[in-house]
Backbone as XML, in Angstrom:
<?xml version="1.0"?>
<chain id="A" units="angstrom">
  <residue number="1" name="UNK">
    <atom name="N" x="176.046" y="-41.403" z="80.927"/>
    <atom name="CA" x="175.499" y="-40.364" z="81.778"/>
    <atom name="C" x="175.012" y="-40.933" z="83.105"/>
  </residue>
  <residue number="2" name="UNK">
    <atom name="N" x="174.312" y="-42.058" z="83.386"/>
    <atom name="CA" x="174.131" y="-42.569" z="84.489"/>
    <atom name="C" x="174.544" y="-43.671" z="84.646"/>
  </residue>
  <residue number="3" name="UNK">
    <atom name="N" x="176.006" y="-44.201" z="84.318"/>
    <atom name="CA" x="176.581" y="-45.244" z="84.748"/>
    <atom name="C" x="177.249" y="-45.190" z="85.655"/>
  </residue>
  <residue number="4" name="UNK">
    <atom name="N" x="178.196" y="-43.818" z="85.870"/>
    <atom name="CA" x="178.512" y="-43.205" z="87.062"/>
    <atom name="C" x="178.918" y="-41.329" z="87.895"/>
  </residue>
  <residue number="5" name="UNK">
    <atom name="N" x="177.429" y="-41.624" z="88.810"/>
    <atom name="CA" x="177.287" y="-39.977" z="89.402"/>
    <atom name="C" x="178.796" y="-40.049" z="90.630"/>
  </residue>
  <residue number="6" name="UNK">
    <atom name="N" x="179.224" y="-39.280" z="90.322"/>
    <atom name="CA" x="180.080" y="-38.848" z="91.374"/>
    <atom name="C" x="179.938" y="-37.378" z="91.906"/>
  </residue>
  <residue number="7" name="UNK">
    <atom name="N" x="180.410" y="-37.581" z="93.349"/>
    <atom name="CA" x="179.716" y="-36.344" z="94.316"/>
    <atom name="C" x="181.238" y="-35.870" z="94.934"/>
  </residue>
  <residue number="8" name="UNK">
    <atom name="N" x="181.088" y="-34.415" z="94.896"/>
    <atom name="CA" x="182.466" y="-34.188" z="95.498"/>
    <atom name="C" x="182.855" y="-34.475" z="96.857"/>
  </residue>
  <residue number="9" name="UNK">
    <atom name="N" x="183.880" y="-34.914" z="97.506"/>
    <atom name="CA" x="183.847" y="-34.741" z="98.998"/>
    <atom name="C" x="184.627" y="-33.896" z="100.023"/>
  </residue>
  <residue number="10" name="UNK">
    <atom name="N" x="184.726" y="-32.974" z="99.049"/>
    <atom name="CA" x="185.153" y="-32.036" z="99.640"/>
    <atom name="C" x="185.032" y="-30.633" z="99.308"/>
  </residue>
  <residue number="11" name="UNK">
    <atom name="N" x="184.130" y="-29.700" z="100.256"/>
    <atom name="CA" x="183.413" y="-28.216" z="100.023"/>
    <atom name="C" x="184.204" y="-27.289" z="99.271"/>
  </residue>
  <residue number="12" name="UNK">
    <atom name="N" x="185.377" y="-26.980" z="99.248"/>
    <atom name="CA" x="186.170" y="-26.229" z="98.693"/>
    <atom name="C" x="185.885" y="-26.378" z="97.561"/>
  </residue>
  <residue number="13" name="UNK">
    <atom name="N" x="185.600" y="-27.790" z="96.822"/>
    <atom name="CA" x="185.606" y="-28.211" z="94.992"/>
    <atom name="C" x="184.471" y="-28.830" z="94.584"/>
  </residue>
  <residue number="14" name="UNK">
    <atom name="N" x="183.257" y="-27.813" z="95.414"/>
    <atom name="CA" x="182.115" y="-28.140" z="95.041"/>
    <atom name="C" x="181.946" y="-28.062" z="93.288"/>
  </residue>
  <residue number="15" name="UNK">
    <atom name="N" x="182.346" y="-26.748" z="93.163"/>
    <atom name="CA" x="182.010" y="-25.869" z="91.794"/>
    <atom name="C" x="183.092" y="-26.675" z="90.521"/>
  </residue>
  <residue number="16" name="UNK">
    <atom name="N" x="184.227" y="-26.625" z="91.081"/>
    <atom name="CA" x="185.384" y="-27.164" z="90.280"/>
    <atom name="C" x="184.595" y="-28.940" z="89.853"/>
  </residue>
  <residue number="17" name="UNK">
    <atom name="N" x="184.194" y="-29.866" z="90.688"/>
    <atom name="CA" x="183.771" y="-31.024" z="90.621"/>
    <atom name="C" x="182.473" y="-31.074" z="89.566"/>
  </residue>
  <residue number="18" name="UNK">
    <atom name="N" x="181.452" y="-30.214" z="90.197"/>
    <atom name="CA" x="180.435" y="-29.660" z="89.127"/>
    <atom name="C" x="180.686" y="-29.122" z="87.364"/>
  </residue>
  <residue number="19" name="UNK">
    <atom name="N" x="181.582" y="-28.685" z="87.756"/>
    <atom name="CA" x="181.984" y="-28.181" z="86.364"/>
    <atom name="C" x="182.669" y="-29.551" z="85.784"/>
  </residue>
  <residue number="20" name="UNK">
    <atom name="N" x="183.201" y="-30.619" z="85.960"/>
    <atom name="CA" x="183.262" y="-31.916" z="85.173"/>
    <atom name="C" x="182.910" y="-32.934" z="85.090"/>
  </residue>
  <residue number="21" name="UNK">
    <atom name="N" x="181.699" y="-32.196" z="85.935"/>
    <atom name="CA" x="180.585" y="-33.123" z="85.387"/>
    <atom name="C" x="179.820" y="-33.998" z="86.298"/>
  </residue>
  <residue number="22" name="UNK">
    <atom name="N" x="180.016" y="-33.774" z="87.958"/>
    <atom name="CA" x="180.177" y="-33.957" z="89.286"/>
    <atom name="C" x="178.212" y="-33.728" z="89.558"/>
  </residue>
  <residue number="23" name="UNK">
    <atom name="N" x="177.808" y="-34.653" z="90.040"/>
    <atom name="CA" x="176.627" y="-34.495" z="90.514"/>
    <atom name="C" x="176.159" y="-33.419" z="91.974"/>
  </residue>
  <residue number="24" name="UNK">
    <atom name="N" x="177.214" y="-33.424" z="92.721"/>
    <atom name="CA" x="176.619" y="-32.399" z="94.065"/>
    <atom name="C" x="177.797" y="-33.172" z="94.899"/>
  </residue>
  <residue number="25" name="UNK">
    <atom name="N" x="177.754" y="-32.717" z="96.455"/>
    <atom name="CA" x="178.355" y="-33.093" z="96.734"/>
    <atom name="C" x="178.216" y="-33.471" z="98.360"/>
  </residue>
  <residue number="26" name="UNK">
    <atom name="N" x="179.072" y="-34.172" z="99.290"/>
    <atom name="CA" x="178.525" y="-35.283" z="100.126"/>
    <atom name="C" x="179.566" y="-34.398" z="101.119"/>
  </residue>
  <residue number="27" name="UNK">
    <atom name="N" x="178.700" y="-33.037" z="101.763"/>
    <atom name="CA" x="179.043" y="-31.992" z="102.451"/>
    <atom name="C" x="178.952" y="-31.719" z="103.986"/>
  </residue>
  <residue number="28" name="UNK">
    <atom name="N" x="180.448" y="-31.492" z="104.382"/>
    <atom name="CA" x="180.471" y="-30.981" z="106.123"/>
    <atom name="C" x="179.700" y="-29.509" z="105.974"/>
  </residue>
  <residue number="29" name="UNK">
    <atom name="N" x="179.968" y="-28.677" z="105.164"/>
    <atom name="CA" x="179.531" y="-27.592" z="105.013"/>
    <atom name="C" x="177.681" y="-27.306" z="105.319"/>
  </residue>
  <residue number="30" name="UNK">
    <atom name="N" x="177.369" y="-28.540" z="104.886"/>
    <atom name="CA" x="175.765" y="-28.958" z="104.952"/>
    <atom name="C" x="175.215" y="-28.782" z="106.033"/>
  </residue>
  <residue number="31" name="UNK">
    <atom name="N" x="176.166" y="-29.315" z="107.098"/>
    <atom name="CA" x="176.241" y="-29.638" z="108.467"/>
    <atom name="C" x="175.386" y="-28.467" z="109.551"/>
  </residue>
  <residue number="32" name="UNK">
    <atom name="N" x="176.324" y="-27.313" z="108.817"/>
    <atom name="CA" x="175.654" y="-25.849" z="109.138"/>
    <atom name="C" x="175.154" y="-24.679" z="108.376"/>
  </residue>
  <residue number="33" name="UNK">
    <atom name="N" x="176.002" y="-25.046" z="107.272"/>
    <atom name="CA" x="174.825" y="-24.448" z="106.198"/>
    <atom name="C" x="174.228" y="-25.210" z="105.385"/>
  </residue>
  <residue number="34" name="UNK">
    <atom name="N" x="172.941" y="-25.771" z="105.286"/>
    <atom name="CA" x="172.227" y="-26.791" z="104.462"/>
    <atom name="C" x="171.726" y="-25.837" z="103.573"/>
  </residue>
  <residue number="35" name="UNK">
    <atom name="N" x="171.202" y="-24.724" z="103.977"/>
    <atom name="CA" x="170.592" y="-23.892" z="102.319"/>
    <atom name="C" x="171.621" y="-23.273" z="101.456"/>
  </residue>
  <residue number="36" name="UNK">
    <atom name="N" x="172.639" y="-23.305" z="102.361"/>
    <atom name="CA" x="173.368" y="-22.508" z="101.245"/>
    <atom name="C" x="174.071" y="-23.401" z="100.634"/>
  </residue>
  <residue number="37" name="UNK">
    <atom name="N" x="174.109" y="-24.958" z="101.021"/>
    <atom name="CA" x="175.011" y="-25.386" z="100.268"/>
    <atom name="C" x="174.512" y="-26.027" z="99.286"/>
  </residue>
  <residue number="38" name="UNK">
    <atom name="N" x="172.780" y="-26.298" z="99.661"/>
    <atom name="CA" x="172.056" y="-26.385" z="98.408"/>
    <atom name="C" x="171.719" y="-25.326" z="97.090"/>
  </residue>
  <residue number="39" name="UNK">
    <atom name="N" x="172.072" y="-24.524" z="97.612"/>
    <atom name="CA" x="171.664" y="-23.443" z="96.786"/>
    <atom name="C" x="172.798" y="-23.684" z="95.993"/>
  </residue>
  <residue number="40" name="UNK">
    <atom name="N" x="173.597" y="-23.475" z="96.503"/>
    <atom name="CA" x="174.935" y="-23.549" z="95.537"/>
    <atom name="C" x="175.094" y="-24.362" z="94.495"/>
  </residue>
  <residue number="41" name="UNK">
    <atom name="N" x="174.521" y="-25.659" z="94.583"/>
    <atom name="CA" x="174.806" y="-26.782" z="94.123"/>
    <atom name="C" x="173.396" y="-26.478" z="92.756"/>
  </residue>
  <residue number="42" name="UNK">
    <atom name="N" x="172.536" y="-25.811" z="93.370"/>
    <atom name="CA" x="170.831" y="-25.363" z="92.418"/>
    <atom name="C" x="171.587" y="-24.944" z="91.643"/>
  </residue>
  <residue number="43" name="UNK">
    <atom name="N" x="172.137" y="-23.358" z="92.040"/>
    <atom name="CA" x="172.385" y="-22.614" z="90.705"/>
    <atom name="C" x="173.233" y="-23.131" z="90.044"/>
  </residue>
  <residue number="44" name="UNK">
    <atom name="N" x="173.880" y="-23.888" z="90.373"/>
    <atom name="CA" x="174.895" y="-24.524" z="89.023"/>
    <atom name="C" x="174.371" y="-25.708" z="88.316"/>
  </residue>
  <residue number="45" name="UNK">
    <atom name="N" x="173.548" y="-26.138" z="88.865"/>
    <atom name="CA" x="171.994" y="-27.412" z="88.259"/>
    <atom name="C" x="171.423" y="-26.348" z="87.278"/>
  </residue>
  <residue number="46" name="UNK">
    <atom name="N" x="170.938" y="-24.980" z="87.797"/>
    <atom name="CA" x="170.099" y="-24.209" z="86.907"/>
    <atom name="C" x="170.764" y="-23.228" z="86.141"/>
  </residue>
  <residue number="47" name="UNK">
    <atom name="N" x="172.111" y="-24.049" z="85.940"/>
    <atom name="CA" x="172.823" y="-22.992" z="84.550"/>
    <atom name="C" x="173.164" y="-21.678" z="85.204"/>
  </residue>
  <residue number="48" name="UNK">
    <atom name="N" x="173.168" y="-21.397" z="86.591"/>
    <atom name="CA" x="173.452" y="-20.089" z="86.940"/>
    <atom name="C" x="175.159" y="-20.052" z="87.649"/>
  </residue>
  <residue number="49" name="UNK">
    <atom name="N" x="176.108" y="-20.680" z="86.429"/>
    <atom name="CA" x="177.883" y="-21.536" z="86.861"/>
    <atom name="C" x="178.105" y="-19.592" z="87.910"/>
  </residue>
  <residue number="50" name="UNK">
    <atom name="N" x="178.000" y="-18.671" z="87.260"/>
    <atom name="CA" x="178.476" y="-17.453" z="87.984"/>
    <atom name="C" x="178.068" y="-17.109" z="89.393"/>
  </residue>
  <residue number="51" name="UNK">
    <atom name="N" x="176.877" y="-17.471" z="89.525"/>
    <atom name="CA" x="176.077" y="-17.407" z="91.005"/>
    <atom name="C" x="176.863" y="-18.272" z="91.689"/>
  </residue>
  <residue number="52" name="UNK">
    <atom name="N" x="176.637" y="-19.793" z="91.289"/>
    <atom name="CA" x="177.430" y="-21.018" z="92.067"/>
    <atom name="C" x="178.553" y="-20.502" z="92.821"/>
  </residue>
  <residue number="53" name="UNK">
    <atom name="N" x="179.375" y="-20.032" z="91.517"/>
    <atom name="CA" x="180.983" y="-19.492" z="92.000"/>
    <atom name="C" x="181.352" y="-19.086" z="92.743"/>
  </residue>
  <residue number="54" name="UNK">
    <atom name="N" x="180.130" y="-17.763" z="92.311"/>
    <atom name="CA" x="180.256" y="-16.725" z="93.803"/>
    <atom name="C" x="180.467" y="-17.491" z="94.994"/>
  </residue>
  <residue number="55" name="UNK">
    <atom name="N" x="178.698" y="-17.943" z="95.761"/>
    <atom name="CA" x="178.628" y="-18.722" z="96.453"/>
    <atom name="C" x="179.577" y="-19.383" z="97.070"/>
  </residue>
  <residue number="56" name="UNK">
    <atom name="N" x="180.530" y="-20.242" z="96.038"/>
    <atom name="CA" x="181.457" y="-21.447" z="96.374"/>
    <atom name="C" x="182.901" y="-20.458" z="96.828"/>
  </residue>
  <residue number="57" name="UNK">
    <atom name="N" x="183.259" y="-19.433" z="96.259"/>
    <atom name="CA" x="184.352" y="-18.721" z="96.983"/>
    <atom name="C" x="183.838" y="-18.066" z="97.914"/>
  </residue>
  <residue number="58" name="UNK">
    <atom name="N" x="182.819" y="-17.758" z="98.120"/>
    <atom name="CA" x="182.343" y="-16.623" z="99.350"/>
    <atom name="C" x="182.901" y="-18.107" z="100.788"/>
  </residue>
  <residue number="59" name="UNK">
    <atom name="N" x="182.113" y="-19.206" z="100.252"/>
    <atom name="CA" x="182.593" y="-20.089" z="101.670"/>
    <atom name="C" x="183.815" y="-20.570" z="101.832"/>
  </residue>
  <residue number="60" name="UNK">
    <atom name="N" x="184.571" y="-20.538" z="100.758"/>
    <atom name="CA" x="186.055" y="-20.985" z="101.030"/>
    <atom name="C" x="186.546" y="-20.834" z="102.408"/>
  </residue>
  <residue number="61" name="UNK">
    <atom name="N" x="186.620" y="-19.891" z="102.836"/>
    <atom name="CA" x="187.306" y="-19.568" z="104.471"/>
    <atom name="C" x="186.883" y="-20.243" z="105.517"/>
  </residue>
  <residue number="62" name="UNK">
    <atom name="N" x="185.059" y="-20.633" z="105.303"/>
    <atom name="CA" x="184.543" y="-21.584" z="106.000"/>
    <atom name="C" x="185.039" y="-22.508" z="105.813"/>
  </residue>
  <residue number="63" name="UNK">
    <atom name="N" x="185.119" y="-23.314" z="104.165"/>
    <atom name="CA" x="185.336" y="-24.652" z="104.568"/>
    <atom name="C" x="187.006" y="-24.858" z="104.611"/>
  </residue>
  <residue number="64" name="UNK">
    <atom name="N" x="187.623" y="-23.833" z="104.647"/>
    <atom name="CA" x="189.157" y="-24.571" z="104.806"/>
    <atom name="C" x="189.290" y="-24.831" z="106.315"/>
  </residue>
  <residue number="65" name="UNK">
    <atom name="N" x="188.404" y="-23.939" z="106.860"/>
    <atom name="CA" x="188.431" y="-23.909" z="108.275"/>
    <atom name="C" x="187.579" y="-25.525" z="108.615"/>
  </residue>
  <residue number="66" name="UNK">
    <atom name="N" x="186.661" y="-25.617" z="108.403"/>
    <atom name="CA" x="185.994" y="-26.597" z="108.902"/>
    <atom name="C" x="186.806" y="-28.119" z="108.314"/>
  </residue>
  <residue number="67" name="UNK">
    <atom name="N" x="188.274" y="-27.901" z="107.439"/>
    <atom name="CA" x="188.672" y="-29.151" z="106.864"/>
    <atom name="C" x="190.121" y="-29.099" z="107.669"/>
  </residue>
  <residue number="68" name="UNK">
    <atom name="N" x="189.917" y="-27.943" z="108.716"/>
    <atom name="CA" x="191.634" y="-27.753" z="109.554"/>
    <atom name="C" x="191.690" y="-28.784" z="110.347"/>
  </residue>
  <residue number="69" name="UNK">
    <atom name="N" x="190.945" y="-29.971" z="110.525"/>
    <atom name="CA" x="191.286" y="-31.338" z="111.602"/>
    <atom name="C" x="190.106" y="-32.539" z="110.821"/>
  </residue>
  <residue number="70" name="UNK">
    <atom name="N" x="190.634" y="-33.215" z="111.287"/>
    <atom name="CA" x="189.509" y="-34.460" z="110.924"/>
    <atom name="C" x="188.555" y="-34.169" z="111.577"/>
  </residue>
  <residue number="71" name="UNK">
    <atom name="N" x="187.494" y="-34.910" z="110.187"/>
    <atom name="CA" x="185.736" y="-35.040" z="109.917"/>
    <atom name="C" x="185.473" y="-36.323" z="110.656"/>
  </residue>
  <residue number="72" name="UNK">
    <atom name="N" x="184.153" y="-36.344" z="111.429"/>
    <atom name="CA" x="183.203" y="-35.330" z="111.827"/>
    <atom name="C" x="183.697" y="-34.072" z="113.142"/>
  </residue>
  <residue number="73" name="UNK">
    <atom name="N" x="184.616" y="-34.672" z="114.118"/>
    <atom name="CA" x="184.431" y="-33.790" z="114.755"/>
    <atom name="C" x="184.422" y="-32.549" z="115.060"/>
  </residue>
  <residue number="74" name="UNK">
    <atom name="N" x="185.092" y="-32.020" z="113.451"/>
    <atom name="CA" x="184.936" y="-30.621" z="113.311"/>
    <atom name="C" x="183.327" y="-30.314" z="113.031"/>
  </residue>
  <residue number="75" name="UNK">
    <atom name="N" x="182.551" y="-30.876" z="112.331"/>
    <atom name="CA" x="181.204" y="-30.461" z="111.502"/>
    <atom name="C" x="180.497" y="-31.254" z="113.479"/>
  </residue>
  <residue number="76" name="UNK">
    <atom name="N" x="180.754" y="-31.407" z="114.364"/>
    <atom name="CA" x="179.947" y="-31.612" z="115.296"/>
    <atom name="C" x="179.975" y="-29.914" z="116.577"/>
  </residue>
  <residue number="77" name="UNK">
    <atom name="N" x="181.262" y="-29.637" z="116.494"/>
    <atom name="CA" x="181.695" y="-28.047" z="117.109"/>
    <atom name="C" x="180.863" y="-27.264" z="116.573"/>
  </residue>
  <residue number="78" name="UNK">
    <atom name="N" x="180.836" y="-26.650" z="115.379"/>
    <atom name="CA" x="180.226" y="-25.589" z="114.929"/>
    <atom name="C" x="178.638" y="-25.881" z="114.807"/>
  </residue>
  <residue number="79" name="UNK">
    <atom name="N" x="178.262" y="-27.038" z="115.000"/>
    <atom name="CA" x="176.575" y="-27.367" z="115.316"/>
    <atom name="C" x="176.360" y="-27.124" z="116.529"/>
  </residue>
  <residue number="80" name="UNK">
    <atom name="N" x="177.433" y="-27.204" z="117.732"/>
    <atom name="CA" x="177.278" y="-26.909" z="119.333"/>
    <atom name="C" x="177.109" y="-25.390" z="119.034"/>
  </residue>
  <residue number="81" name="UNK">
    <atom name="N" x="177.903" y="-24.913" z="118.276"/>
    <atom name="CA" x="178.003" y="-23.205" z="118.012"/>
    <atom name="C" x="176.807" y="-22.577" z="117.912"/>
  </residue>
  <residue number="82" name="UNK">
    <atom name="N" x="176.167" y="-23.587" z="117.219"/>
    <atom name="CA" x="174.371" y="-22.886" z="116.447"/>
    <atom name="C" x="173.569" y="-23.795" z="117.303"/>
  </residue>
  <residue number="83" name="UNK">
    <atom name="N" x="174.066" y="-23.825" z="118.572"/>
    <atom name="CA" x="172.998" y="-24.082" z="119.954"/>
    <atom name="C" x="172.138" y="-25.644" z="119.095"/>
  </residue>
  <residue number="84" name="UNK">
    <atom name="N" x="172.474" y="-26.138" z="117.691"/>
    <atom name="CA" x="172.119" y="-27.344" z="117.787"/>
    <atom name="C" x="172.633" y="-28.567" z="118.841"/>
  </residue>
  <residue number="85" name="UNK">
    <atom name="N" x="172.093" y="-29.327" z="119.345"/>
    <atom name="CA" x="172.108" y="-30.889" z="119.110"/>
    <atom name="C" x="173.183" y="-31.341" z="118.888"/>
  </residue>
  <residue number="86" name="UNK">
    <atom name="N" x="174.262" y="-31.845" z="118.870"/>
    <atom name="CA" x="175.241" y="-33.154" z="118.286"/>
    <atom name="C" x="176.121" y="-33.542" z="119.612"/>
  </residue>
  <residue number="87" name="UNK">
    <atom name="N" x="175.435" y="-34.911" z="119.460"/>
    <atom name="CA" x="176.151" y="-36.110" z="120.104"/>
    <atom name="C" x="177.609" y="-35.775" z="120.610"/>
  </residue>
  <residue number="88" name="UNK">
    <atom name="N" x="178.690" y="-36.264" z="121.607"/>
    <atom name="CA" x="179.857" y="-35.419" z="121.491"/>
    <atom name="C" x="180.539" y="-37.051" z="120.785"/>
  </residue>
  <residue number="89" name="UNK">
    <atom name="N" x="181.550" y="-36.339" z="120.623"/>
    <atom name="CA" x="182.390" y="-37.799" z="119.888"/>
    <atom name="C" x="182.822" y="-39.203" z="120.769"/>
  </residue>
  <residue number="90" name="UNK">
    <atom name="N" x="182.658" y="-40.075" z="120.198"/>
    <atom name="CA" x="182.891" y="-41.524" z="120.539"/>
    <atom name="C" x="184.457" y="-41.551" z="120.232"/>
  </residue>
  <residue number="91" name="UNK">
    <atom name="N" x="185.481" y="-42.513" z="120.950"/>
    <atom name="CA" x="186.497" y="-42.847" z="120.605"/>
    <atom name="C" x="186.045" y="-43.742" z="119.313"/>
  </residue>
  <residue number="92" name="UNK">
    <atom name="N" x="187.161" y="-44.021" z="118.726"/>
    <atom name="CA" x="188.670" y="-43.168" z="118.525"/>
    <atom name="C" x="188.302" y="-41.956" z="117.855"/>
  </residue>
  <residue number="93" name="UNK">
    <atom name="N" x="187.557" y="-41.292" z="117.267"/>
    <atom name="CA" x="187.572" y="-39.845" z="117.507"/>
    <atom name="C" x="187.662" y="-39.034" z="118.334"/>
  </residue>
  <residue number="94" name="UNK">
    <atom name="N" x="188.353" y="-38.044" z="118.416"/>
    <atom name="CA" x="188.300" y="-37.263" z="119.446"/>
    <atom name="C" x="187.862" y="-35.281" z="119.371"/>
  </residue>
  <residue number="95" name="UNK">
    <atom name="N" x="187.654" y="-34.453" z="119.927"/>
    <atom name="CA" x="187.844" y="-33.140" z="119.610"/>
    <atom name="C" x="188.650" y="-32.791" z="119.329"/>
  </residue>
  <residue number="96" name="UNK">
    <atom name="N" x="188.315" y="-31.879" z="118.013"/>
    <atom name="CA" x="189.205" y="-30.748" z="117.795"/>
    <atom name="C" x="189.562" y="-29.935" z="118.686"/>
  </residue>
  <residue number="97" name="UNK">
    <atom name="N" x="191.098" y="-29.300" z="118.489"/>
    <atom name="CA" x="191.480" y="-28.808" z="119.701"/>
    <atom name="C" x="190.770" y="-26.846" z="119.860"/>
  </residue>
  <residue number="98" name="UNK">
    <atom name="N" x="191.735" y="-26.727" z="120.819"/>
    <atom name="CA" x="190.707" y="-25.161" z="121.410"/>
    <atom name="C" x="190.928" y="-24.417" z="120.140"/>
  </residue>
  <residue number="99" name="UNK">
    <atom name="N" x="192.351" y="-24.260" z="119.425"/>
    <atom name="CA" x="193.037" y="-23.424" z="118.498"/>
    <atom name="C" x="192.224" y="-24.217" z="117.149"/>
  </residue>
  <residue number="100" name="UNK">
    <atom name="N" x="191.779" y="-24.771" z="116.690"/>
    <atom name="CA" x="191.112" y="-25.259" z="115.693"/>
    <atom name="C" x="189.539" y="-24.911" z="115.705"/>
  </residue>
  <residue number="101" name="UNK">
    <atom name="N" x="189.338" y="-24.736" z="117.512"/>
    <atom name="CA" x="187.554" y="-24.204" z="117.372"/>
    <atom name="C" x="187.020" y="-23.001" z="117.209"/>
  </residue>
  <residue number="102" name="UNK">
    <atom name="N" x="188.442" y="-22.522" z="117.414"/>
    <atom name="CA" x="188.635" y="-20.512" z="118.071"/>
    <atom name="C" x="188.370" y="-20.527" z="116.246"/>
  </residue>
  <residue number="103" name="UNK">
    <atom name="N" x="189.399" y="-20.980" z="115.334"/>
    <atom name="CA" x="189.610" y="-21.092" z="114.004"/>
    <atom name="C" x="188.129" y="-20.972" z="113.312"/>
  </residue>
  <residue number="104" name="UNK">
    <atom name="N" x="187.499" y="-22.012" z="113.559"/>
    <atom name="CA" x="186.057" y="-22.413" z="112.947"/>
    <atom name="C" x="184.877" y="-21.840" z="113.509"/>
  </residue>
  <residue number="105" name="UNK">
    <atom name="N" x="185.072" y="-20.968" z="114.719"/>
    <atom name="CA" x="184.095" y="-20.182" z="115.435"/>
    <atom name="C" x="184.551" y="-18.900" z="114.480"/>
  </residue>
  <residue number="106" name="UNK">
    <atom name="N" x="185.586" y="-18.402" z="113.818"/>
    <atom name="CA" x="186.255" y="-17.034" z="113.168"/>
    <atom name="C" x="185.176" y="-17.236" z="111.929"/>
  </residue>
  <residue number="107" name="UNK">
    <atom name="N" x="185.540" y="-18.026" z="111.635"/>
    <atom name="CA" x="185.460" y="-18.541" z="109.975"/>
    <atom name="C" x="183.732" y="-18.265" z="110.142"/>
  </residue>
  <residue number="108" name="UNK">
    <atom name="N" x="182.916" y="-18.870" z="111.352"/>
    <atom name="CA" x="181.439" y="-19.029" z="110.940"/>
    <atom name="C" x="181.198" y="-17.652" z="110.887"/>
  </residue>
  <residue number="109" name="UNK">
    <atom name="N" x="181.708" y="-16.972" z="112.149"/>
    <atom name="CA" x="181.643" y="-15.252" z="112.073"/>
    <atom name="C" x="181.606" y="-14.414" z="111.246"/>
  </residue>
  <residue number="110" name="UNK">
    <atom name="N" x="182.221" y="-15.020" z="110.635"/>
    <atom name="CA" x="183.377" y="-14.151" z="109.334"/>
    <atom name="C" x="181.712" y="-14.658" z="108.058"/>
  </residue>
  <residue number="111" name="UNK">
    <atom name="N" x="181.612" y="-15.771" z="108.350"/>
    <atom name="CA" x="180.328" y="-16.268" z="107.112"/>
    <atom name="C" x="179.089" y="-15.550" z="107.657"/>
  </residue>
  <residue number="112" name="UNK">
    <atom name="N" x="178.895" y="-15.158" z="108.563"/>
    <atom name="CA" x="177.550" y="-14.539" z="109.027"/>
    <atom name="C" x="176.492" y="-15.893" z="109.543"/>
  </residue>
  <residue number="113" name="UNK">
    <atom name="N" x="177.205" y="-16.707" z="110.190"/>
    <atom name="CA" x="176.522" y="-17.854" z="110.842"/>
    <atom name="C" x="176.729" y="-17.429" z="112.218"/>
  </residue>
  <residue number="114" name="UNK">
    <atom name="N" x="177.558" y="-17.021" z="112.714"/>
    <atom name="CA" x="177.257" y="-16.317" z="114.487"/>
    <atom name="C" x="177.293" y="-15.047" z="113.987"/>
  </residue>
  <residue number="115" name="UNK">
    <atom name="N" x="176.833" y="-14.432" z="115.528"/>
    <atom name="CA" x="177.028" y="-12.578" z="115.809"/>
    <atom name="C" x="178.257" y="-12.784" z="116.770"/>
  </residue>
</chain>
């Protein structure tokens, strides 16, 4: 049981990872939603697997969106979105392009993270 915790790394298979046995998981999704992605991760800690679920498909659209280009510089856009803070990217990273932000600006919309 604690010889080895593994954490999912990727938002889409929060619930799926949890369910075999997956400790939580090491989330872009966090990035901009931190309560909800804790929450998510609670109710399935507190035996509530149906709540989790919900939860974990309600964000699907978010996170396929936020996994449409390489990490971080997608999880740094949608923090400019919510008027946070983030650094802009250092080479060799670079921005996601306009059609990938238009994408992940839909998706936060669509989650009720912008108006």
């Amino acid at each position: 049981r604690d010889a080895l915790n593994i954490y999912s790394g990727n938002d889409d298979q929060i619930v799926p990872l949890m369910a075999l046995g997956g400790k939580g998981v090491i989330s872009v999704l966090s990035n901009i939603a931190p309560q909800y992605t804790h929450d998510l991760c609670a109710k399935w800690l507190a035996g509530d697997t149906q709540g989790s679920l919900a939860m974990q498909l309600q964000a699907l659209p978010l996170c396929r969106a936020l996994f449409a280009d390489v990490k971080p510089p997608t999880a740094r856009g949608p923090m400019t979105f919510l008027a946070w803070k983030a650094a802009p990217c250092r080479l060799p990273l670079v921005e996601p392009s306009d059609a990938v932000k238009e994408k992940i600006k839909a998706a936060m919309q669509d989650f009720g993270l912008l108006k």
